[in-house]
N, C-alpha and C positions, 0 to 999 in steps of 0.2 A: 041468271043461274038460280034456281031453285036453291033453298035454305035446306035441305035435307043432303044434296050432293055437296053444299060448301059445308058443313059439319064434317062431311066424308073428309074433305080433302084437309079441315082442321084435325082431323083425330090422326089422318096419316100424317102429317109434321110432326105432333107431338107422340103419336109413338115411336116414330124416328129421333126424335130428344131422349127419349125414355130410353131407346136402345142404349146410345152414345153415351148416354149419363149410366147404365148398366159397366157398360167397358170402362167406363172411366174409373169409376166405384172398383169395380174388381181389380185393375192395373194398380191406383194407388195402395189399396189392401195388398196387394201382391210386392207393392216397393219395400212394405214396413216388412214385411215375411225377410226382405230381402235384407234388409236395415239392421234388423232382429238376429237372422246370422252374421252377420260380419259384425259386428259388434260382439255375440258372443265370440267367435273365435279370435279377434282381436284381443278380448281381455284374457283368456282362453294362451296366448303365445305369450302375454306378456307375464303371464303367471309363472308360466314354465320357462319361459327365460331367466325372469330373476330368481326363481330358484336353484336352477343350475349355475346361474352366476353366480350367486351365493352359498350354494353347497360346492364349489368349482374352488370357493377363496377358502374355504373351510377346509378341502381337503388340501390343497395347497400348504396350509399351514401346516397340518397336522403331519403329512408326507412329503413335502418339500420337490414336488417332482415340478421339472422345468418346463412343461408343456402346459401346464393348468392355466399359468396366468394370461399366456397369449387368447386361449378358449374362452378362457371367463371372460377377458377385455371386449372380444370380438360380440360375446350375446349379451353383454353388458351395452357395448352400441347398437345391435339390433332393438335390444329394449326401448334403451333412448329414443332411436328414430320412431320406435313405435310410438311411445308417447308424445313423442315431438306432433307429429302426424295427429294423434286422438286431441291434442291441444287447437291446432289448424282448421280440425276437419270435428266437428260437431255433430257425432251419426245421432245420439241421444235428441239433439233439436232437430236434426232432420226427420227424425224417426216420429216425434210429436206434432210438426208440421205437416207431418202423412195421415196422422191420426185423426186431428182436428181437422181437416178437410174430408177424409172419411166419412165422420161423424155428420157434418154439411150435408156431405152428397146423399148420404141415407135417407136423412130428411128429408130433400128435396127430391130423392127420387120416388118413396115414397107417395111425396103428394103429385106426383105426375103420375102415379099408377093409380090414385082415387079419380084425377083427373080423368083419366084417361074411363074408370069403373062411371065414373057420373054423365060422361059422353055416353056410352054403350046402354044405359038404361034411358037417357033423353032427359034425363034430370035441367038439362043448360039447355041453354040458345044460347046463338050463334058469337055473339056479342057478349054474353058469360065468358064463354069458352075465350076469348081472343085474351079479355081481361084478365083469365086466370092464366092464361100461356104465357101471355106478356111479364107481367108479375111472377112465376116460376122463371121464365129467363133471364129477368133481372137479380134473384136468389142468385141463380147458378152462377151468375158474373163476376158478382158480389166473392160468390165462394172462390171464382180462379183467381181473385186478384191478389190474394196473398198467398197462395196454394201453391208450393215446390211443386217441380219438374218431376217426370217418371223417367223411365229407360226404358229400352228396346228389351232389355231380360225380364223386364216386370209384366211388360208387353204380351211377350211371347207366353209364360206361363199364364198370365190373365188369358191370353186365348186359348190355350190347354183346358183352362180351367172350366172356361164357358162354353167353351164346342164337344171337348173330347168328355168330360167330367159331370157336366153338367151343375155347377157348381150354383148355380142361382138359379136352377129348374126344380120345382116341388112339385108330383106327381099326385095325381088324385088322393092312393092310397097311403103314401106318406103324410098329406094333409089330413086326411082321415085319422089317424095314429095320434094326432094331437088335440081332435076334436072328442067334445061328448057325442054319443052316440046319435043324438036326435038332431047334428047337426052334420052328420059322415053322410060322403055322396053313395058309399057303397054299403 
């Protein structure tokens, strides 16, 4: 097999890593989005629970009506569970375990899209290329092995994101918008 067809057939792997490692990047960013709201709304119910618990005891006192203290007791345990629950369940460390692997994968995808720019000008032989894919897959590895889990909802918005949104597409003239003029394609 000629060395110019096995290049071909290295550059189609490693832009199918490139891809994977795109979706991947965009779903974890989409968990922490996810993380990000429940969390706020979480501290968000427990604010407004204990203050109506506590504005609940206040008014009780102050107007002695028989119904307040069963109402205050009841979002006084929702409270509770709530916290009990935010004690269990760690969104704040889940949320930076989203982060810090983000940050990974950026890097790493990054040098698969130079990779991928030093293929396309002919910069490597064939055996460059193997050594630097090899080496980038071993990164990526590296990054999943401590890297929390995603979901199906972070999933599906990651593919919104990338199909309908186009959310990691930069189009000529928007690249252009960020460059000096002697450096704009248009």
């Amino acid at each position: 097999m000629e060395q110019n067809s096995q290049i071909k057939i290295l550059e189609a792997q490693i832009r199918e890593c490139f891809g994977r490692l795109v979706w991947t990047h965009t779903t974890h960013q989409k968990c922490i989005d996810l993380l990000e709201k429940k969390e706020k709304r979480i501290k968000k119910s427990q604010i407004v629970l204990n203050t109506i618990s506590a504005t609940g005891l206040i008014s009780y006192i102050i107007n002695n009506q028989s119904w307040i203290p069963p109402v205050s007791a009841l979002l006084t345990t929702i409270a509770l569970a709530l916290d009990i629950y935010c004690l269990s369940y760690d969104i704040g460390k889940e949320k930076e375990l989203h982060i810090d692997l983000v940050n990974k994968l950026w890097n790493i995808r990054e040098k698969y899209f130079s990779l991928l720019t030093d293929i396309k000008i002919g910069k490597l032989n064939e055996d460059e290329i193997i050594i630097k894919r090899d080496k980038l897959q071993e990164e990526l590895n590296e990054a999943y092995q401590n890297g929390p889990r995603t979901n199906s909802k972070a999933y599906r918005i990651a593919s919104k994101a990338l199909k309908q949104n186009e959310e990691m597409t930069l189009h000529d003239k928007e690249i252009d918008m960020f460059l000096p003029k002697e450096l704009r394609k248009s």
